[in-house]
Backbone bond lengths (Angstrom), bond angles and torsions (degrees), N, CA, C in turn:
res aa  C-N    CA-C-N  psi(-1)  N-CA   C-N-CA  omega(-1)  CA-C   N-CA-C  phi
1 X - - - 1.440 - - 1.535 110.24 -
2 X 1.500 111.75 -46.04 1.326 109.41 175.61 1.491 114.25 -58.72
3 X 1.053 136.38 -51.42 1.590 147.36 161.31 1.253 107.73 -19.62
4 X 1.705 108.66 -72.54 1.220 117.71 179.98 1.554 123.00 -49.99
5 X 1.286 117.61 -21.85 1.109 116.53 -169.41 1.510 125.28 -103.50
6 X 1.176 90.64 6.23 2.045 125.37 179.92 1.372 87.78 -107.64
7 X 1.013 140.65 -98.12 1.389 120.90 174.88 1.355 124.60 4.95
8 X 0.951 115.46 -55.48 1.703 135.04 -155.83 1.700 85.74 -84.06
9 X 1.589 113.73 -79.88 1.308 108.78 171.31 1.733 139.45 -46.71
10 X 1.716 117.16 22.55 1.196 125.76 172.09 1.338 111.60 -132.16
11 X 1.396 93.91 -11.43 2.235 91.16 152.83 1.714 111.63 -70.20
12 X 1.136 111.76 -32.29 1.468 102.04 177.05 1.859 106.46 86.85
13 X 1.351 122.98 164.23 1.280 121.74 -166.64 1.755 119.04 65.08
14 X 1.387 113.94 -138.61 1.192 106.84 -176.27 1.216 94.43 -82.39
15 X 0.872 138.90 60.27 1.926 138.94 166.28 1.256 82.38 -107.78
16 X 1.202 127.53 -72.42 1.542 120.99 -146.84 1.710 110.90 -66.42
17 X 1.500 116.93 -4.84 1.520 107.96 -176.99 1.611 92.64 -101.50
18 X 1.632 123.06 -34.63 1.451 99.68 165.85 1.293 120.15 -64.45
19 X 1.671 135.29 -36.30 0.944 129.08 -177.10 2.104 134.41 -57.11
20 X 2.137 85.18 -24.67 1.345 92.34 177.35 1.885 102.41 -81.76
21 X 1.193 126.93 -12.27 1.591 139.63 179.21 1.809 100.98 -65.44
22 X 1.007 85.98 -59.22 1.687 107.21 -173.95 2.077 95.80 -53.04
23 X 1.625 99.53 -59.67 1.438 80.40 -172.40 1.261 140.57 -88.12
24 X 1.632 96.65 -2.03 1.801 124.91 177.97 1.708 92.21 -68.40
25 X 1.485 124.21 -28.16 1.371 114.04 -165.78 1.908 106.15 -99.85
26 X 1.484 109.01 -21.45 1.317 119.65 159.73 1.501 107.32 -31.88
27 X 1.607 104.77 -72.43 1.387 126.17 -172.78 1.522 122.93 -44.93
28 X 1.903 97.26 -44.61 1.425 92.08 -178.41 2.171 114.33 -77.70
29 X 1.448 95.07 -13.30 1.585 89.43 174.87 1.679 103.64 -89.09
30 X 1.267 129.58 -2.71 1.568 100.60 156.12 1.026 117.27 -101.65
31 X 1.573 132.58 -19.90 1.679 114.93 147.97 1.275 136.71 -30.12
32 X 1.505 94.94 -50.79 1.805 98.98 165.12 1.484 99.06 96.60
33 X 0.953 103.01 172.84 1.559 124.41 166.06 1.255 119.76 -136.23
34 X 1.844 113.49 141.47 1.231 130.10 -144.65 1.301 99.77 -105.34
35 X 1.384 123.40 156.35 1.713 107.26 -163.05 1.397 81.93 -155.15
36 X 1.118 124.63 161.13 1.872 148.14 -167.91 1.793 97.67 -135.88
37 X 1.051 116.81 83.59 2.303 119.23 150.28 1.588 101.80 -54.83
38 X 1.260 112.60 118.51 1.387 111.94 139.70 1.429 110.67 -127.59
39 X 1.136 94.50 147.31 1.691 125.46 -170.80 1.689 109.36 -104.18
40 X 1.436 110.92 99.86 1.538 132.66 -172.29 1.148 104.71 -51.53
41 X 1.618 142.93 163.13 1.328 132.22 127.83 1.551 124.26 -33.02
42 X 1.166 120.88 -41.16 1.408 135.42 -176.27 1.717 107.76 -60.96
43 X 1.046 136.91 -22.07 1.699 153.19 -126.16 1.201 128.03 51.59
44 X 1.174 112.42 25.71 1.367 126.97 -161.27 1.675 109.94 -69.06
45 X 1.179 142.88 104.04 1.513 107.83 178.10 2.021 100.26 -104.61
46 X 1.244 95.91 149.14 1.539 106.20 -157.79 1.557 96.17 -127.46
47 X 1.675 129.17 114.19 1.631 116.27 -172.96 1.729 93.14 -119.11
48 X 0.898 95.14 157.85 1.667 118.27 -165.15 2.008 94.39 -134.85
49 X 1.353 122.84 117.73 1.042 137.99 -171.39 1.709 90.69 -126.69
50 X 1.929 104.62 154.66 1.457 104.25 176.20 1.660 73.15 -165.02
51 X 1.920 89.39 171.12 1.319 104.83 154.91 0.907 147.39 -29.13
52 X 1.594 147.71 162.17 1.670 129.70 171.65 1.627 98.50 -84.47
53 X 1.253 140.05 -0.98 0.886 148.69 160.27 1.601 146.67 -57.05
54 X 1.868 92.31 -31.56 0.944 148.56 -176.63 1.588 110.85 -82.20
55 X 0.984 122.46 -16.24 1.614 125.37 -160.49 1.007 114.44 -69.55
56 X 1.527 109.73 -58.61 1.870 99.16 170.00 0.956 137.46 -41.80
57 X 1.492 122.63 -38.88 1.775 137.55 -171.99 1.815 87.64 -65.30
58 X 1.453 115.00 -51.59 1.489 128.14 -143.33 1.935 83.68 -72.81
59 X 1.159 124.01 -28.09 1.465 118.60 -159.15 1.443 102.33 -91.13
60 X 2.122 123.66 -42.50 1.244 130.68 -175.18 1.669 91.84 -60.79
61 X 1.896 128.19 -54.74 0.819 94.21 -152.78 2.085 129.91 -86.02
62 X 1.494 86.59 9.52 1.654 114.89 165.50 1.488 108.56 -64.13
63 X 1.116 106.69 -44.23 1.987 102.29 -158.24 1.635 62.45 -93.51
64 X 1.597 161.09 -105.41 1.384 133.52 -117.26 1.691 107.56 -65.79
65 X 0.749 119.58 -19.60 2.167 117.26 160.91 1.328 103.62 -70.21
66 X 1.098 127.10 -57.50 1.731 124.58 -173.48 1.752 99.29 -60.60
67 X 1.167 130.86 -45.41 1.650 138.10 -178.14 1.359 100.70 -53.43
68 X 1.330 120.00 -45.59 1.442 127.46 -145.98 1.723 85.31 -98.57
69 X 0.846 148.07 -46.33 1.745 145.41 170.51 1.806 129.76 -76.31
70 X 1.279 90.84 -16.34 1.546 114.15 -177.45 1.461 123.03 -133.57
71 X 1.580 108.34 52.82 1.984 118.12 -157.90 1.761 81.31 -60.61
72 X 1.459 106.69 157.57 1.770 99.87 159.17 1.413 81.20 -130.28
């Protein structure tokens, strides 16, 4: 995607605003996205995926499930 999007940005004109689209979205697929497994009583495993944007909410609400099952 990044490739592709240098490409795009060396035609010049509206190349270079698709090309910065193309590589702003490069970026967000090697960031990745952060995902939370929980594993049911049942065996259930249940994954919850979000934005890379998303991470903090996805991390507070990990450590308050881990708090709430694991008091020290």
């Amino acid at each position: 995607m990044l490739l592709v999007g240098m490409a795009f940005m060396a035609n010049g004109g509206a190349g270079i605003l698709f090309g910065l689209l193309i590589g702003a979205l490069g970026v967000l697929f090697l960031i990745g996205s952060p995902s939370v497994t929980l594993n049911t009583a049942g065996g259930e495993k249940v994954v919850s995926s979000g934005s890379p944007f998303q991470r903090g909410a996805g991390e507070a609400y990990a450590a308050a499930v881990r708090k709430a099952l694991f008091p020290s």
